[in-house]
N, C-alpha and C positions, 0 to 999 in steps of 0.2 A: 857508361851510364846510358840509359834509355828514357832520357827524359819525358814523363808524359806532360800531362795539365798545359800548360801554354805552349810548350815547344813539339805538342803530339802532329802539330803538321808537317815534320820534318822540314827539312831545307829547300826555302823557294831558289836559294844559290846557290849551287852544284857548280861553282864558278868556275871558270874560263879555262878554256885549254889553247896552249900555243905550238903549233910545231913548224913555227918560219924562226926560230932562234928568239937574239936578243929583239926586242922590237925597235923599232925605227921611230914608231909613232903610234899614240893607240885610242883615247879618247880626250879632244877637248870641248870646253864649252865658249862658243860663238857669242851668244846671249843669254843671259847677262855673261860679263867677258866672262871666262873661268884666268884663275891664275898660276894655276899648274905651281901654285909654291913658290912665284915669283912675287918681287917688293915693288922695288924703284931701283931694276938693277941696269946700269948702262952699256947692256952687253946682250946680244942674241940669245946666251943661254942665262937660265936662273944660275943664282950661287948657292941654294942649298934648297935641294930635294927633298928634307925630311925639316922642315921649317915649321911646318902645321900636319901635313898628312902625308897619307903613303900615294901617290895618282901610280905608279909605273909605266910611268909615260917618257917621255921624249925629253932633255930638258930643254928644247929650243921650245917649247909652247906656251901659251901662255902669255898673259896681258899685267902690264904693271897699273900699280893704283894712280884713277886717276887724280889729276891736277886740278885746283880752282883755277888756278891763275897762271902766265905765259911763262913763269918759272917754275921748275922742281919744287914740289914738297921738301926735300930736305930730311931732314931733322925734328920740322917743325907737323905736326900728327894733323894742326888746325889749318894747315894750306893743301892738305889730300882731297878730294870728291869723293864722296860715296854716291851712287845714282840713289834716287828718290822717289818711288813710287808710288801714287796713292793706294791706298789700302780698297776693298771690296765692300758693298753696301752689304746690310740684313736679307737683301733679297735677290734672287738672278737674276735682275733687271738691273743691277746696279754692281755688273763683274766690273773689275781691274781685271783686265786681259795684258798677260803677258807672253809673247811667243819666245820660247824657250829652242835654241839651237844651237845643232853639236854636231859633229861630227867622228866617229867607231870605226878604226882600222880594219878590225876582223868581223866585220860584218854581223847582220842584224836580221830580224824579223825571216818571213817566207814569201815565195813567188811561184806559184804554182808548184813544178816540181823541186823546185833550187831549193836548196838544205843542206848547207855545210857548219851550221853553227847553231847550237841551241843558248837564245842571248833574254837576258832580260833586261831595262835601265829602268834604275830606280831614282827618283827626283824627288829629296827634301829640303827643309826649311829648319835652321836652329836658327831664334829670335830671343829677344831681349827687350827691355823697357829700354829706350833711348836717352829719357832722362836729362838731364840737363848738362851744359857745358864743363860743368865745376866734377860730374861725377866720373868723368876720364881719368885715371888714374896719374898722377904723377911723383920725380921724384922713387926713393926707396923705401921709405922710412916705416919703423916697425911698428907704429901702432895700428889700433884696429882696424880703422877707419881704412888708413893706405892701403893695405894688407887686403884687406876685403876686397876692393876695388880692383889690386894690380891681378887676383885669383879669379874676378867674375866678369870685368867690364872687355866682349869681346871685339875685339880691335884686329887691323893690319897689321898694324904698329910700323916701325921707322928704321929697323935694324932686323936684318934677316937671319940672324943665328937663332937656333932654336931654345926653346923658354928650359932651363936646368929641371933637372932629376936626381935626387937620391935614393936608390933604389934598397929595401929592407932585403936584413939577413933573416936568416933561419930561428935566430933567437928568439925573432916578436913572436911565435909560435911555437918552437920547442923546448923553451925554456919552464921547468918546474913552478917557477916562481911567477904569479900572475901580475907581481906590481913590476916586477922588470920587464916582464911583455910589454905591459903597457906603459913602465917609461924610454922605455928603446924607442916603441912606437911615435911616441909625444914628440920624443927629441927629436924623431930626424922628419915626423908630417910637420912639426913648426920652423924647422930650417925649410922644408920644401916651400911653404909657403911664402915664407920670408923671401925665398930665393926667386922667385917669379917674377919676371924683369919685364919695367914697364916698357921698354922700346922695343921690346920683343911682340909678333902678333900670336894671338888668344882664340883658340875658339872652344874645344873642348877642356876640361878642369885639369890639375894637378890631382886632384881627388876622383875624379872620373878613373883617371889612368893607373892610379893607386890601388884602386878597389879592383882594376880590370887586372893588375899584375899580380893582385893578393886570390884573384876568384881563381875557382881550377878549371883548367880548361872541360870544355864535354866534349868527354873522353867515347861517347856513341857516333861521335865522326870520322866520316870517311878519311882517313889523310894518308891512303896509298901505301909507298913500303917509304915511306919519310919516316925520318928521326926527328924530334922536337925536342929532345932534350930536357934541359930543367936548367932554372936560372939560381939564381943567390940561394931563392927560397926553397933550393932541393928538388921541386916538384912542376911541374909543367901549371902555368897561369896562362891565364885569357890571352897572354902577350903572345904566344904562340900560336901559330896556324901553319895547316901547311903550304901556304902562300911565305906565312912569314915565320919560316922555322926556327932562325937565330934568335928570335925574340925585338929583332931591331925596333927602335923606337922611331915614331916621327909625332912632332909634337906632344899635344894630350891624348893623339885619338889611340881604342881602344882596338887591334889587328882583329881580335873574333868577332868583335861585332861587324866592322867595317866589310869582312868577308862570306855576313853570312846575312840574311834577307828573307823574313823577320825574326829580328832578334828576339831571343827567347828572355833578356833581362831587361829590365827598363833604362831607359838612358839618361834620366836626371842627373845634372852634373852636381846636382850638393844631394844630401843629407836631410837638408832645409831648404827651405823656399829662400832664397839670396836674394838681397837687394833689386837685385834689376830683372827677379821674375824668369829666368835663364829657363827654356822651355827643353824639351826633349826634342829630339829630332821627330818631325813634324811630316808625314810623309804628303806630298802631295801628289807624284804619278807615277802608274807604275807600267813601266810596255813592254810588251810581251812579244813574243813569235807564239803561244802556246797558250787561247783565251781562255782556258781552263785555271790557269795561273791565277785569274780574277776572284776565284772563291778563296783559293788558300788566303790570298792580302785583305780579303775581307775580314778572315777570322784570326786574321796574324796583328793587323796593324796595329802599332800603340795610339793610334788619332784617338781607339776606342776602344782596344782590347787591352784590361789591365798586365801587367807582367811582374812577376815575381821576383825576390829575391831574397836572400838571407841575413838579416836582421842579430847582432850579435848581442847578448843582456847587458843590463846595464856596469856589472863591473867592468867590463872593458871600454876601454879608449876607442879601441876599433870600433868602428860600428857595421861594417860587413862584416861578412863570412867567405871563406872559402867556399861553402858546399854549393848545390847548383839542383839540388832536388829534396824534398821537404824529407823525407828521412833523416839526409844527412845533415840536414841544417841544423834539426833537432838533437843532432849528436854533436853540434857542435858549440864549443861555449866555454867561457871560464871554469877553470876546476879547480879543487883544493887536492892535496895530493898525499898519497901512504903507502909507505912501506908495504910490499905486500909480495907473498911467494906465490910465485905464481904455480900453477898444478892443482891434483886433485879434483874432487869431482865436481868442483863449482865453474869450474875450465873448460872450454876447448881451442885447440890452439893449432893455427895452421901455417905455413912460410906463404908471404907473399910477398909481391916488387914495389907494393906504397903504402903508405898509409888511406889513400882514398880508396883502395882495394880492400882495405880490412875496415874500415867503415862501410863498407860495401855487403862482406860477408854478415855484417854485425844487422843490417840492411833486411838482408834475406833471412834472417835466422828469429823465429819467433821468440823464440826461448833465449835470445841478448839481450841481457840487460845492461849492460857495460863493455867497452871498447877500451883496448888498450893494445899498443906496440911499442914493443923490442926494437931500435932500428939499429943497433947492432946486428940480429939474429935475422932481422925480417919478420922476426914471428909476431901472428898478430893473434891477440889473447880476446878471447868473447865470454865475456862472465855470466853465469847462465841464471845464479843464487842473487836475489834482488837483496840490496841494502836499505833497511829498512822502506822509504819513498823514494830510493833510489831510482832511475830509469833510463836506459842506453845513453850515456853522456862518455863524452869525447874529450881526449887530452891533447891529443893531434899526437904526432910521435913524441914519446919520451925516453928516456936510458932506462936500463935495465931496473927490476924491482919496484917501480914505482907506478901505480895506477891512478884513473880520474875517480875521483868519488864526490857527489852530492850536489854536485853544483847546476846550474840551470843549463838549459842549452840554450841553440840559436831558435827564435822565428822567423818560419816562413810567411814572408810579407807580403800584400798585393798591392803595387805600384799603381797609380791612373794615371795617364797622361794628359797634358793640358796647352791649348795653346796659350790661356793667358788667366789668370787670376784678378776680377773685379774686385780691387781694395776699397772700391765704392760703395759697395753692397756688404750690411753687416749682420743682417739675416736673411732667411729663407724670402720673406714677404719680398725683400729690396732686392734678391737673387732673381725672384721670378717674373720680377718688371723686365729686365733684359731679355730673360727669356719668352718674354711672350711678342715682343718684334723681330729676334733674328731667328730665319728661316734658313742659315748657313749651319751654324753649329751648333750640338750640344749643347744646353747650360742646367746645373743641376747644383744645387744645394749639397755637398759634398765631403766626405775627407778626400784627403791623398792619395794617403796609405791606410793600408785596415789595421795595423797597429793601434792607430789614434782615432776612433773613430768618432771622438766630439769635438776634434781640430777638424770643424769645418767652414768650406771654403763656398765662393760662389766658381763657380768651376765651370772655363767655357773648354771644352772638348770642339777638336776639327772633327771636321768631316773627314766620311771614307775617301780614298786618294782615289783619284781620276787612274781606271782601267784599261787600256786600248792596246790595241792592236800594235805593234813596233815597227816603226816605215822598215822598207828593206832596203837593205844596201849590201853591194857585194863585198865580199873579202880581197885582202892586202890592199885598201883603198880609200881614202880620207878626202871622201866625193858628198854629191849628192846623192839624194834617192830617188828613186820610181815613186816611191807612195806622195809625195813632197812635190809635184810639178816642176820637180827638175832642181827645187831648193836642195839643200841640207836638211840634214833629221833632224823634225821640227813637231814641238807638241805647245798647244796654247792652253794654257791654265788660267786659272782664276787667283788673284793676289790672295793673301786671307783677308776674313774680316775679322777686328778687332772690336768687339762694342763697349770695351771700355774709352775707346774715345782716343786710347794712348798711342804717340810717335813709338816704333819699335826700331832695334836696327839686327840686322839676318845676316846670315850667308846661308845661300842656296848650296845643294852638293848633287850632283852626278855622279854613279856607281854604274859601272858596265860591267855587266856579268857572264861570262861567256864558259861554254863546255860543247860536249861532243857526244854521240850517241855511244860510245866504246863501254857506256855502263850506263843502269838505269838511274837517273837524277832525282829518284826521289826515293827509291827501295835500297840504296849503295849506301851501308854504313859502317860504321867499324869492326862488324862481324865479316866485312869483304878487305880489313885490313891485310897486307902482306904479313903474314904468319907460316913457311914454309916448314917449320919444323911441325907446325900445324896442322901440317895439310892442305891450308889456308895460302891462295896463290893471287895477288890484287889485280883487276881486270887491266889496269894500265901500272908498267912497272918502268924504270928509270934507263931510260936509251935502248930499248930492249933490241933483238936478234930477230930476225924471222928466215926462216930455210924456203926458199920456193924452189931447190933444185930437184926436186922430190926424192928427197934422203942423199943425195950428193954430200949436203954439208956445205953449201956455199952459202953461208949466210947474208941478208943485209941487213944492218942496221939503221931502227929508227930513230930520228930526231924527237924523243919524248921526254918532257921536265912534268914530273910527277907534283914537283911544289907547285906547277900551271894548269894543272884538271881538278878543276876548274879556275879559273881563275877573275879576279876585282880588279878594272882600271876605275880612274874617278880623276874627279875635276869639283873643285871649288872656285864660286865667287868672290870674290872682295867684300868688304862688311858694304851693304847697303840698308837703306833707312826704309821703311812705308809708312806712310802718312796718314793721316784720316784725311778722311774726305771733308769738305766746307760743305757750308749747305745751300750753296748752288751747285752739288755734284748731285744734291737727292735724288733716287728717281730713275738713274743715267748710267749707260755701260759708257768706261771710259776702254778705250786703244793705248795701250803704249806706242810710240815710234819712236826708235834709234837708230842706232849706229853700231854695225859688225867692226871688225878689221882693226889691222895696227900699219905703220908707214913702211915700205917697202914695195918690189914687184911680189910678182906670185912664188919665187922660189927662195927670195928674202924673207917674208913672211913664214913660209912653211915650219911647223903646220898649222900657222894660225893662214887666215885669210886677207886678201885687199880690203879695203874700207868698202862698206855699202850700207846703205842703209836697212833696217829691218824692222818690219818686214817692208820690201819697197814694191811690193804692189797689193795696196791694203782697199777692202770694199767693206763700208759703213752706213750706217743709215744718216741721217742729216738729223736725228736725234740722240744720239752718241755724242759722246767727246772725245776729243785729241789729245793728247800731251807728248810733244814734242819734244827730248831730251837727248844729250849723249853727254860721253865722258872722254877724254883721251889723256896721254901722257905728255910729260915733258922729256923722259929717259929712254924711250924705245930706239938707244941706239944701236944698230947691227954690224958697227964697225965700217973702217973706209975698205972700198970696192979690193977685195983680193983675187978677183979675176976667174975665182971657184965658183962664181953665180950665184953663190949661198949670201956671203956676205957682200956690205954694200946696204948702199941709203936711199935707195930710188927712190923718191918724193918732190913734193914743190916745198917749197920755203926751209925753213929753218931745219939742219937735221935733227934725227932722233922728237922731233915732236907731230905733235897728232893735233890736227885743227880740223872745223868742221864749218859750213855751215847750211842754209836753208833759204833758196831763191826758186820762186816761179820759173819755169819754161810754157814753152807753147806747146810743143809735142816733143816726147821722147826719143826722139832719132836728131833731135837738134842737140848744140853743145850752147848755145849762149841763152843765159836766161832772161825775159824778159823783163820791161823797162818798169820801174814801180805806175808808172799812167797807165800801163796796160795789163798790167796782173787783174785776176778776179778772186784769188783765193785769200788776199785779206781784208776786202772788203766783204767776204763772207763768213769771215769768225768774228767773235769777242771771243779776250780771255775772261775765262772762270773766276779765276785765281787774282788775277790785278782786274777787276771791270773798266777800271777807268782808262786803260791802256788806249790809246788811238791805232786803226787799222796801218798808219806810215810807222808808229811807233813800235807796233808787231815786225812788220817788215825792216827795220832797221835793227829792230833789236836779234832776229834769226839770221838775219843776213851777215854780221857781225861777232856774232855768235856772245853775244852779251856785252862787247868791247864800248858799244856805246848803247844804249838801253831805250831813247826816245829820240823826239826830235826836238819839238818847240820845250821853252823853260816852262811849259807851265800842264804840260803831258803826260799822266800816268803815273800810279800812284807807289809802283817800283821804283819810280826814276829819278835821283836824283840828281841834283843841278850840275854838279860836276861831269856824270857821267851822259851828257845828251849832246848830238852832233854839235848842237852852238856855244857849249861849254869851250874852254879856254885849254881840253885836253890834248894831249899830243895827240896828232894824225894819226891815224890807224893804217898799221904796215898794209900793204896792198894784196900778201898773200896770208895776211891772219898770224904774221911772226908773232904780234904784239896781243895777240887777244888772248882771250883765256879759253887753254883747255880744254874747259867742260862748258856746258850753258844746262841752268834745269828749267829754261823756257817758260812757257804757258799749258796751262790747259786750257783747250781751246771750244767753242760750241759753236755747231753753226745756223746761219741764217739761212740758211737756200743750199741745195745740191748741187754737182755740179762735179765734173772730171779735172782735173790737176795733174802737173807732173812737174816736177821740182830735182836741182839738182844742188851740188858743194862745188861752186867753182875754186875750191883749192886743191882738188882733190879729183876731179874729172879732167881726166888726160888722154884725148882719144888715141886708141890704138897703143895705151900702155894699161887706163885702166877708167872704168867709168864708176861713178857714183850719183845714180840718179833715183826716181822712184815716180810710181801712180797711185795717185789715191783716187776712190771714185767715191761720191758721197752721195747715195741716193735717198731720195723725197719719199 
């Protein structure tokens, strides 16, 4: 197919090509952690690679969820941290700035004449209503209520085996009879649902992935001389790429979309708007080697560009379609079914290899009024004599003698995207208040879908995604960049805003996209498929020969995997929350600061990195805010030292954990921080968030990293009495054994400007590894 209407930009992802073998290491995310598929595992590498998604990465990378508290999570889902964000004001004067860091094996962006990689990384956001504590799903149980919950509420979860699948036969579809269609269908999407295990983690749908294995793949792409095969359902579905030609599952996510950039379908995970508002993936950056890339994501993205799909009538249970272009959507649909011979001059009829091929024919041919196939014979029959209101309706294959007659087909639907739905606003007048203060996104009075078009919504649409340039960085190499001052590949974004006011909880995702100049990345499609008996010879073929003896016949052979030109790495965050803002943040660009790194030296760690703060050398104005936050584990254990360099616990205090915390120094070339009499940097904030917090009660409270919260009994309106130096608590271990994990701190404002530089004394270990930082606050 030659998709046009939303997919006429072809593919911004001509994805990656590899020719150093298997990889070693290929993208992770720094900040916020990425998890590379890992849980709460107590071991160097993840235990299961296809848990949520596909990254093709390394399994030593990657960060476990974090801990509240000085012990493991567990079992228990309410003793994990998620970081916590505040969200973005109405206007750009009041960003949430996040600095997003990663680092791409096979290199990135351009440098004058350097150009070994044509790469793009793509940065979204899937979000949800947060909602309240009661609505986490627990327990199995089949009624509605649990069932809804264990299918939409996206979580870590506590158990890293991947969420079950039942995968449909050929019957939901070529079966004559339309109520057994649809109770094959019924039977085994209500086990599927049923089957969606709460301790398992969730991000994309059961129903997501369903629709993507029942859609047919588009079939106008490039996929070299690969085989894709066909699964249960006979025919080649979305599940196949030629990245992922076996079909292999991970998690819910969808292999075509994930490999291809912008997707030409919409990606709402229900059918319906779900309880907790479950957004489509939300683009927010997109970086390029190739600034010309910036137009196509302008006219591609869903933040704003509706996208289509095929809509099944209402006697069916399904409510997709197979088809992937409005013709055939129209052909396709429930049918009632007759005896019929086929020939004669109402016919014509030709052998082909699918039935998407002869809805295809039926396609191009004015005079089809009706589709039908033989899939005994192949032959596919195009009825040319209309029945009475007959009109090109489709039975998908059937057996011999039997054709579709009268029944309706599918519509082609147009999707909108949404970052959030105001259930506050219950007409247009109540829609328009919102919209006439935020100057971030969209807001419009709306449907959906153009199906319905008096189901309308107040409807906030993101903005277009931040466009730039892609720092560079060389190949085979998991460094920093040139463009970066010597950091990692590093892009600052804007949180979103949300003006319904509501707590959300997200994972970020990272997609690195990488190819090569051996074919043109945007004119290269399935008419340059490998077809020899064709004529048809594909510009890259699988380990191929080349003779440089000049006719001698000495061949060499190159190292090429056709399933890798192009090729998708990725990296996923942990589920994290964003906040609204209080209204002492009106007004105000807040900073995030954290914490990179997991416990270990530099070749323990790999490929993640040492502990450091980020960004640690941060310049603000004294009208700005701070918030000061991180997250670590309790499980990051890398095993006892086996003498290999890899494995091994190098760290201070407890193994396998991650502590942190936040002391004044004097200058950055020192190692001891100074005395709380002599510090300036907390007698020049208040927090935001607690007012009443005292400047010793900030400083004990980061220094500690939340272990004791104040000082005096009667300080800050966090603190309670148990947890404040003169409480009756146990001592606090000396190197943070006893403290918690995570701390989500203050947001901070300041009084005066002024240079600062702060370091983690459990954690700065000169001449193994430093963790320190500068802020500069200017007036």
């Amino acid at each position: 197919y030659f998709i046009q209407s939303n997919l006429s930009m072809r593919l911004l992802v001509a994805l990656c090509c590899c020719l150093f073998g298997t990889p070693l290491a290929d993208v992770y995310l720094g900040n916020p952690r990425g998890s590379n598929n890992r849980l709460n595992e107590q071991s160097a590498t993840r235990t299961n690679g296809n848990r949520l998604f596909d990254s093709q990465n390394n399994a030593r990378g990657g960060y476990n969820t974090g801990d509240k508290h000085s012990t493991a999570a567990g079992n228990d889902h309410t003793k994990q941290y998620a970081m916590q964000y505040y969200a973005s004001g109405p206007t750009a004067g009041e960003a949430s700035k996040l600095v997003i860091e990663w680092t791409n094996q096979h290199g990135c962006g351009n440098q004058g004449t350097t150009h070994k990689t044509n790469c793009n990384v793509v940065f979204q956001m899937m979000c949800q209503n947060q909602g309240e504590a009661s609505d986490y799903p627990t327990g199995q149980g089949n009624g509605n209520t649990d069932v809804m919950e264990r299918n939409f509420y996206m979580r870590d979860g506590t158990d890293t085996n991947t969420q079950n699948y039942n995968q449909g036969t050929e019957q939901e579809w070529t079966s004559d009879d339309f109520n057994v269609k649809n109770q094959a269908y019924n039977n085994r999407m209500d086990g599927n649902y049923k089957n969606v295990q709460t301790a398992r983690g969730l991000h994309e749908t059961v129903w997501w992935y369903d629709m993507c294995r029942y859609r047919s793949n588009n079939k106008g792409l490039y996929i070299a001389d690969q085989n894709l095969g066909t699964g249960s359902l006979k025919y080649v579905g979305s599940e196949r790429t030629r990245q992922n030609n076996n079909g292999n599952r991970r998690g819910y996510e969808c292999p075509e979309e994930r490999d291809h950039y912008p997707y030409w379908a919409p990606t709402h995970q229900s059918d319906m708007m779900d309880k907790y508002q479950t957004t489509p993936w939300i683009d927010i950056a997109y970086l390029t080697g190739n600034m010309s890339d910036c137009d196509r994501v302008s006219q591609g993205t869903e933040n704003r560009v509706p996208k289509f799909r095929c809509v099944m009538p209402e006697q069916s249970s399904r409510t997709y379609g197979r088809a992937i272009t409005k013709e055939s959507c129209e052909l396709e649909g429930g049918c009632t079914f007759e005896n019929v011979n086929y020939g004669g001059a109402d016919f014509t009829s030709m052998i082909v290899e699918s039935f998407d091929e002869c809805i295809e024919k039926c396609s191009e041919s004015e005079q089809c009024k009706a589709v039908t196939m033989n899939t005994d014979t192949k032959r596919c029959y195009l009825k040319t004599k209309p029945d009475g209101n007959t009109k090109r309706f489709e039975n998908h294959a059937i057996s011999a003698n039997k054709r579709c007659f009268g029944a309706k087909g599918g519509t082609w639907v147009e999707f909108y995207g949404f970052l959030e739905i105001i259930s506050a606003a219950n007409n247009e007048a109540q829609c328009n208040t919102y919209k006439a203060t935020d100057q971030r996104n969209k807001i419009a009075w709306m449907p959906l879908r153009s199906d319905k078009p008096n189901d309308k919504y107040c409807v906030v649409q993101a903005p277009e995604p931040k466009c730039e340039k892609a720092p560079f960085t060389r190949v085979n190499h998991l460094g920093n960049s040139a463009d970066t001052d010597g950091e990692a590949s590093r892009v600052e974004v804007d949180m979103p805003y949300f003006p319904s006011g509501a707590a959300k909880r997200c994972t970020l995702r990272l997609r690195y996209n990488i190819t090569t100049d051996e074919f043109d990345n945007y004119g290269t499609d399935r008419r340059h498929n490998n077809f020899p008996d064709q004529g048809v010879i594909s510009p890259v073929e699988q380990d191929p020969t080349i003779d440089v003896s000049g006719g001698e016949s000495k061949p060499l052979r190159l190292a090429m995997n056709t399933n890798q030109y192009g090729r998708t790495f990725q990296d996923r965050t942990h589920m994290f929350k964003v906040l609204p803002r209080t209204s002492g943040m009106a007004g105000k660009i807040l900073h995030n600061l954290n914490v990179r790194g997991k416990r270990g030296n530099i070749v323990q760690t790999f490929p993640a990195v040492e502990y450091d703060f980020i960004p640690n050398n941060l310049t603000m104005s004294a009208s700005d805010m701070l918030h000061i936050q991180w997250t670590g584990s309790n499980t990051h254990n890398n095993g006892n030292d086996g003498g290999d360099g890899q494995t091994g616990d190098a760290g201070e205090g407890t193994a396998g954990t991650d502590r942190h915390n936040f002391l004044q120094m004097l200058k950055s070339d020192l190692n001891y921080p100074m005395p709380y009499e002599q510090t300036t940097f907390w007698d020049s904030v208040e927090s935001v968030n607690h007012p009443q917090t005292s400047a010793m009660d900030l400083a004990i409270g980061y220094a500690t990293s939340g272990y004791y919260c104040g000082y005096q009994s009667a300080s800050g309106d966090m603190c309670t009495a148990n947890d404040r130096v003169t409480s009756n608590k146990a001592a606090m271990q000396q190197q943070l054994n006893n403290a918690p994990a995570s701390y989500f701190g203050h947001v901070l404002k300041f009084k005066k400007g002024g240079e600062f530089v702060y370091i983690c004394t459990r954690n700065n270990n000169f001449t193994n590894r430093s963790q320190k930082g500068v802020l500069k606050v200017t007036e």
